[in-house]
N, C-alpha and C positions, 0 to 999 in steps of 0.2 A: 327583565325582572318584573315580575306581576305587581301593579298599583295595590297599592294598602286599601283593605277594605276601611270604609266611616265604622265607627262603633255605635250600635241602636242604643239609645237608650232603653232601659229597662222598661218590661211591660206594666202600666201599672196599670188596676180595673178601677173604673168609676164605683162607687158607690150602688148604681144602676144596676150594671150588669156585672158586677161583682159575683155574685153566690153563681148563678151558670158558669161563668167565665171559668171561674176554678175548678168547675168540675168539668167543662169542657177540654179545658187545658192539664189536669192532671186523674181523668179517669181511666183510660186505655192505658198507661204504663204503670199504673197502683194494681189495676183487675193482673195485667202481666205477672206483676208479682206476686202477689196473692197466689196464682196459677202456682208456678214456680215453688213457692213454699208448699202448697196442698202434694204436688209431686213428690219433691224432697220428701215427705214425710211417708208418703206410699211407698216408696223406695226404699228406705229406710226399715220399714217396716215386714215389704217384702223379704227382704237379706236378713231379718233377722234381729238388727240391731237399734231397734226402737227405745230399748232400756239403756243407750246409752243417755247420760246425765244431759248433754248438748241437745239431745233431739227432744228432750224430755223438760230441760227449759224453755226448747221453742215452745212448745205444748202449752206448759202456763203461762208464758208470756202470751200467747194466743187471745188466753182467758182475757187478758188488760186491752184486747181491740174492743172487747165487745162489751165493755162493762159500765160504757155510759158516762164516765168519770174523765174530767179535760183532761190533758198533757200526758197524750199516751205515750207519744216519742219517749220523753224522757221519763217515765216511768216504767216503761220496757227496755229503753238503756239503764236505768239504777237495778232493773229487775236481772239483768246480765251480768251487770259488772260485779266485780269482787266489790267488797265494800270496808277491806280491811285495809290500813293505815299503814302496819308493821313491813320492812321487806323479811322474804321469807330466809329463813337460816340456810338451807337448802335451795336447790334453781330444782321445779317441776318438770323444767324443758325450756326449749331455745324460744318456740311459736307460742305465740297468745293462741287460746285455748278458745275465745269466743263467748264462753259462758261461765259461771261460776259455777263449781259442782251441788251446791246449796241451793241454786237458784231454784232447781227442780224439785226438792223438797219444799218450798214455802206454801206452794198451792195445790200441788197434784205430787203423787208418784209415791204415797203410803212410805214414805222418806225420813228418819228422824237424825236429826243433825245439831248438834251443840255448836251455835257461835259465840265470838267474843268479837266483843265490838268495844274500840278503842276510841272513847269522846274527845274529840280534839279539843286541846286546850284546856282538859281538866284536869290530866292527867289518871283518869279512872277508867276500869272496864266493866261491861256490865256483861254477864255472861244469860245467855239465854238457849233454852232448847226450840229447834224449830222441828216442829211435828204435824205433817197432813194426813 
């Protein structure tokens, strides 16, 4: 039976060499991805199906890496997600879908979309059109 490895403690950067360190340690698999998504989308594009709403939210969620403004993580996960409250009276399907169909009209894709957005804890809806 193989001896237990010790557990490392976590890495943590001085202050020092902090700003390299992080980009030393996390630039060759961000550049991978990035790769990866710029494909996906040539691909997609090739075949055809660039107008669908998924590839069409990657697209403006794109817009939020480069827009200079902190907490892009989670502003390109709120830019994804549903952001309704209600469960739906009807099931769409079994699989998560990955994106919201709206998401692709907020910033790009000439898309005009009516939500309703249900304020927690008011009990009121405010209804708005989203038009790019």
């Amino acid at each position: 039976m193989p001896k237990p490895r010790a557990l490392r403690p976590a890495r943590r950067f001085t202050p020092a060499c902090a700003p390299r360190a992080i980009v030393d340690h996390g630039f060759i698999p961000v550049r991978a991805k990035l790769i990866e998504v710029a494909a996906f989308l040539d691909r997609v594009e090739r075949y055809g199906a660039a107008d669908d709403f998924r590839c069409a939210a990657l697209r403006s969620a794109a817009e939020l890496l480069v827009d200079g403004q902190p907490e892009r993580a989670r502003r390109i996960l709120e830019h994804l997600s549903d952001p309704s409250t209600e469960p739906e009276m009807e099931s769409s399907g079994k699989a998560a879908l990955g994106a919201w169909p709206a998401a692709a009209a907020v910033s790009g894709g000439g898309v005009k979309v009516k939500v309703r957005v249900k304020v927690s804890g008011s009990g009121s809806t405010a209804r708005r059109t989203v038009k790019s």
